[in-house]
N, C-alpha and C positions, 0 to 999 in steps of 0.2 A: 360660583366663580365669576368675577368680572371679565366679559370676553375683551380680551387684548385687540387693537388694531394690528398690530405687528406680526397674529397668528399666522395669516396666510402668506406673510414674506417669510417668514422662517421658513417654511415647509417647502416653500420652493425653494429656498437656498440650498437646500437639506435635499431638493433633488438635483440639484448641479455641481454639489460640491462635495468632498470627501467627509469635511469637517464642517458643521458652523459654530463659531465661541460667539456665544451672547454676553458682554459685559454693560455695566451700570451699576447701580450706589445699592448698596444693602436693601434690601427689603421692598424692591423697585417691584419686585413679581417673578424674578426670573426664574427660578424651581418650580413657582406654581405654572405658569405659561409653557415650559421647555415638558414637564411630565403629563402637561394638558393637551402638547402637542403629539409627544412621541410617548405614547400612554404603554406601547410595551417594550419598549429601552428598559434595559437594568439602568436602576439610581446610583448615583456613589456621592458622597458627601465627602468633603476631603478636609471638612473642618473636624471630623471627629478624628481623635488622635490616631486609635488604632489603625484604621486605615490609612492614613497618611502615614504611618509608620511604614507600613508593609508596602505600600506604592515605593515610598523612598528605598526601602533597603533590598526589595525585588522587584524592582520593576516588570521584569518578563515574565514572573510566574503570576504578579498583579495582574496582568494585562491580557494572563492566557486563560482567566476567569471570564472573557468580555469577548468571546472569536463574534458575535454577532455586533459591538457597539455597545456602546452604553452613554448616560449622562454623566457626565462631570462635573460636579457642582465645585464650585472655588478654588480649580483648578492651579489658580498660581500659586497654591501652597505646596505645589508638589513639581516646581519645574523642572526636577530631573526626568519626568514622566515623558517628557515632549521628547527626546531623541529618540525614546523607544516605539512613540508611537507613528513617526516619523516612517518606517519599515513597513507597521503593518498596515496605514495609509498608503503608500506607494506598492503594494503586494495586492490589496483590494480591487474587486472591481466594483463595489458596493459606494455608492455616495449615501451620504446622511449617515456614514458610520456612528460618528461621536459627535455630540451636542458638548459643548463647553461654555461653563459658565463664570463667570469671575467679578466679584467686584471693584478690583484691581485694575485697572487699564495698561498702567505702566509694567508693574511686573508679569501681567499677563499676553502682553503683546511682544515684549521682552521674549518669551518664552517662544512662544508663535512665530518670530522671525527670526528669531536662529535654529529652528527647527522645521518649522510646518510653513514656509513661509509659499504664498502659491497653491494653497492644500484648503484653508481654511477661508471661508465668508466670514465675515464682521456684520454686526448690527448692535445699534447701542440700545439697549431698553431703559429708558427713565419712567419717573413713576406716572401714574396716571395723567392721559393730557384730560385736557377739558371734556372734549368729548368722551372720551371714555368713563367719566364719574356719571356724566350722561342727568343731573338733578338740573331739572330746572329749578328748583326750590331754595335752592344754595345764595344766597346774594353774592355780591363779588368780594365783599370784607370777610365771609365765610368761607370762600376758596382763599384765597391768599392767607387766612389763618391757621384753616386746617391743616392745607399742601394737599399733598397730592399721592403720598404710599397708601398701596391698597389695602395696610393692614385696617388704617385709620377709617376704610369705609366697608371696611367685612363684618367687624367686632366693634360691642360698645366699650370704646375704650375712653381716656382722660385725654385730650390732645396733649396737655402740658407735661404731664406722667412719661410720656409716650417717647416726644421729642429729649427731655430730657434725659432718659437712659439710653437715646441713639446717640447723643453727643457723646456721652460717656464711655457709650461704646467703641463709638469711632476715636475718640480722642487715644484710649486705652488701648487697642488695637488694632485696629487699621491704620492709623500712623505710624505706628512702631515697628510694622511690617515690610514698610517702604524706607524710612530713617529712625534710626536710636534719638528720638529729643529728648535731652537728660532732664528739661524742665518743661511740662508738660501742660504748667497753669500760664506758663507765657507764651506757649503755643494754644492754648484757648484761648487767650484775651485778644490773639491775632485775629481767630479764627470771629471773634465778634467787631474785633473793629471792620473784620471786611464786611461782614452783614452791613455795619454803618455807611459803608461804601457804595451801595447798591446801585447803580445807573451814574455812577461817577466817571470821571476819568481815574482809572489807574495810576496815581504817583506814588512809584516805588518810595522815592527816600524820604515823601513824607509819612508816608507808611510806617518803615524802616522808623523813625524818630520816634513816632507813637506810641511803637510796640517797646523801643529801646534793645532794637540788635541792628545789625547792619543789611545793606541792601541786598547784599548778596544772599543773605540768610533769606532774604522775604520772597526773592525770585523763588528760590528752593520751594518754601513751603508754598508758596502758590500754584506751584507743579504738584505738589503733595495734594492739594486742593481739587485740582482739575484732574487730578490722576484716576482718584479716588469717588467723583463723580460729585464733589460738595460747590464749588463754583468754576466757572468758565469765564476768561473773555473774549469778550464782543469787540473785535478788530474795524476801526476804522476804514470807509471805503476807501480804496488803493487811488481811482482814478481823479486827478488835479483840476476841478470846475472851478480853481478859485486859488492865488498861488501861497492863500497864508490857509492850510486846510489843518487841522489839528490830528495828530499821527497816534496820540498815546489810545490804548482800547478804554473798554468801561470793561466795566468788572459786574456779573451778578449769578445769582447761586442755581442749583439745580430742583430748589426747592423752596418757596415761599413759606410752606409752615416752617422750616427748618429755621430760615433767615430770621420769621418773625419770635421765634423761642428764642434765639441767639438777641433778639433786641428786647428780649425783654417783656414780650408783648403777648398776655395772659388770656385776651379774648377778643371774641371779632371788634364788639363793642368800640371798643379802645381804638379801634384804626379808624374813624369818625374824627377823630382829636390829636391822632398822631401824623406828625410832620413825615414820618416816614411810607405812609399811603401810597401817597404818587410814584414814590422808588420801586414801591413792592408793586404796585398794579401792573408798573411797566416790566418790571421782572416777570410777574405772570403771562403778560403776552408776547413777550418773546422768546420766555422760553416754550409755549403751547407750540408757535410757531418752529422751533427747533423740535418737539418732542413728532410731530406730523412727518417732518423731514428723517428723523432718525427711525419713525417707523415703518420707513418703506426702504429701510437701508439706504441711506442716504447721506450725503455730508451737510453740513450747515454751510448756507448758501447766505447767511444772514450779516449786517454790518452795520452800522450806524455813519453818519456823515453831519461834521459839522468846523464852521470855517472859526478863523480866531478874532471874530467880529461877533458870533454867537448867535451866528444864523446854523441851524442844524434839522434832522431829519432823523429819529429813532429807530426808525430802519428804513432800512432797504435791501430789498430781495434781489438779487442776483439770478435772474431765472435763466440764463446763458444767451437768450435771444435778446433782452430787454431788463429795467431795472424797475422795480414798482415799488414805490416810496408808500411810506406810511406813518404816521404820527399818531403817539398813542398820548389819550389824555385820562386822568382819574376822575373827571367828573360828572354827571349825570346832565347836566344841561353844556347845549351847544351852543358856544360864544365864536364871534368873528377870530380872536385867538386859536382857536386849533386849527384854523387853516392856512395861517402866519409859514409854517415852514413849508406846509406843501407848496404855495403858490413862489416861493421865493427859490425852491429846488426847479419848479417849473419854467422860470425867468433863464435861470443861470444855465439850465441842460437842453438838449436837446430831443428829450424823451417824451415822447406824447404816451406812455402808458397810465392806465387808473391810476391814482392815487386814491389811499383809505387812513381814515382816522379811524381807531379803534375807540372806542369811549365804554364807560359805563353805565353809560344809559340803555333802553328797551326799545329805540326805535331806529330803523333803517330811513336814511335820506341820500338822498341823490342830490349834491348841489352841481351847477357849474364850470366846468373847466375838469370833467370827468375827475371828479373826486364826490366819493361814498363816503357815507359816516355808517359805521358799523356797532353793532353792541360786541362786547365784548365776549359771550357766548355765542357769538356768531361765526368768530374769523375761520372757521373751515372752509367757507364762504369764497376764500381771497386761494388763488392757488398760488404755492410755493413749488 
């Protein structure tokens, strides 16, 4: 088993709280990690029929199988299950009763706050961050190819094989769980134009035109998106250094091999020559930097900043005392260019903290005006 970062925050959740629901995207680890944690909790799988049958249609006699706790795996298929348990959480004096698992955000939080709300810890599990694949041997075209679910690094499997039956999966049910989409090949063709989107800004209605439905529809499934753990956006910093600052988010996925199947892109090889490299690298290191954030229960503290003259900054961390900028670049040799926006965030603000380029090069540098150049297997490096 790949040991999770996340184990030792669970366990402690799990001693201060009645409940903790673990949610994240299929196949992120969350069964193997929650029975690796609480190795003698009763299991329940709520994807198999029969037992979702019997939770739905008895709840209390379901429930009066489990007086010590149990795991719940996929929990938001059974949301009439939360009122009842609602009782025997408030009856207990036991924390870490119930582990719950879901990879549903929206229908499973749903559930949680009309029921358990006050009762339960949150923690989001995504799939493996960098550190945790833990290969040096991997180049950086070979992380952003493969992604990052742990099935892909337990077993010899096909990447393309792999990705492919997970689309198919998700498209076919887990969408259908959250909304009825009667036409389910124009809701794929969305689902790849946003992969094309990667480190963009966000425009709905040119979106909307693309795909050929309306904007409203696109807002929808972009919740549907982020619900389900397949992309998030990345919101604009709030504070005004500059009075033309650009408000719309960028858009990018929860997973690089995901994105890169969705574009088409069959081997590492190929991202050498594809235009879309530089989108996915930056994709890989912000979301490493979210995936560190989320595994110590945490929220994302992360934003991007950039003015409508196109002077901007790829991130910047929000660490609550101070802001630490940082600029990620895809390529291997260090040009006077990647330090174009730090120094021009440095002009305009009033923050003397580090500033870091993320690169894909192998070598650590110190330049100037307290700015690091970091490899991109390095940034654990940088605290969030």
């Amino acid at each position: 088993m790949i040991r999770r970062d996340a184990t030792s925050k669970i366990l402690s959740l799990a001693s201060q709280f009645k409940a903790v629901a673990i949610v994240g995207p299929r196949q992120s680890g969350k069964t193997t990690l929650t029975r690796f944690a609480f190795p003698t909790k009763a299991y329940v799988n709520f994807e198999n029929p029969d037992t979702r049958l019997f939770a739905t249609e008895d709840p209390r006699g379901f429930l009066s199988n489990y007086p010590d706790g149990a795991i719940f795996d996929e929990a938001q298929r059974v949301p009439q299950l939360f009122s009842y348990l609602q009782q025997i959480l408030d009856e207990s004096t036991n924390n870490g009763l119930f582990i719950i698992t879901g990879s549903n955000n929206f229908l499973l939080q749903e559930s949680i706050s009309q029921s358990l709300a006050g009762r339960v810890a949150y923690l989001n599990l995504l799939p493996l961050s960098m550190g945790e694949i833990d290969n040096k041997d991997l180049s950086c075209n070979e992380l952003i190819f493969k992604g990052s679910y742990p099935s892909l690094y337990k077993d010899e499997i096909d990447v393309n094989n792999w990705y492919s039956n997970y689309i198919r999966t998700y498209i076919e049910r887990d969408v259908r769980l959250i909304k009825n989409i009667s036409n389910l090949i124009i809701f794929e063709r969305f689902i790849r134009l946003c992969a094309a989107r990667i480190g963009q800004l966000l425009n709905i209605n040119s979106l909307a035109i693309e795909v050929g439905v309306d904007s409203k529809t696109i807002n929808s499934w972009i919740g549907i998106l982020e619900s389900t753990f397949v992309a998030f956006r990345l919101q604009p910093y709030h504070k005004n250094y500059n009075k033309r600052i650009v408000k719309m988010p960028k858009l990018y996925f929860y997973d690089t091999g995901l994105a890169s199947a969705l574009l088409g892109i069959e081997n590492s090889i190929q991202l050498d020559l594809n235009s879309y490299k530089g989108p996915l690298f930056e994709n890989l290191i912000v979301l490493d930097f979210i995936k560190n954030r989320f595994n110590q229960a945490k929220s994302n503290n992360l934003y991007f900043w950039r003015d409508s003259m196109g002077n901007e900054l790829d991130i910047l961390i929000d660490s609550g005392n101070s802001l630490i900028p940082i600029e990620i670049k895809s390529g291997q040799t260090i040009t006077n260019d990647y330090f174009k926006g730090l120094k021009y965030w440095q002009k305009i603000s009033s923050h003397e903290t580090n500033g870091y380029v993320v690169y894909a090069g192998q070598n650590i540098e110190k330049r100037s005006n307290n700015i690091t150049v970091i490899p991109f297997n390095e940034i654990n490096s940088i605290e969030v």
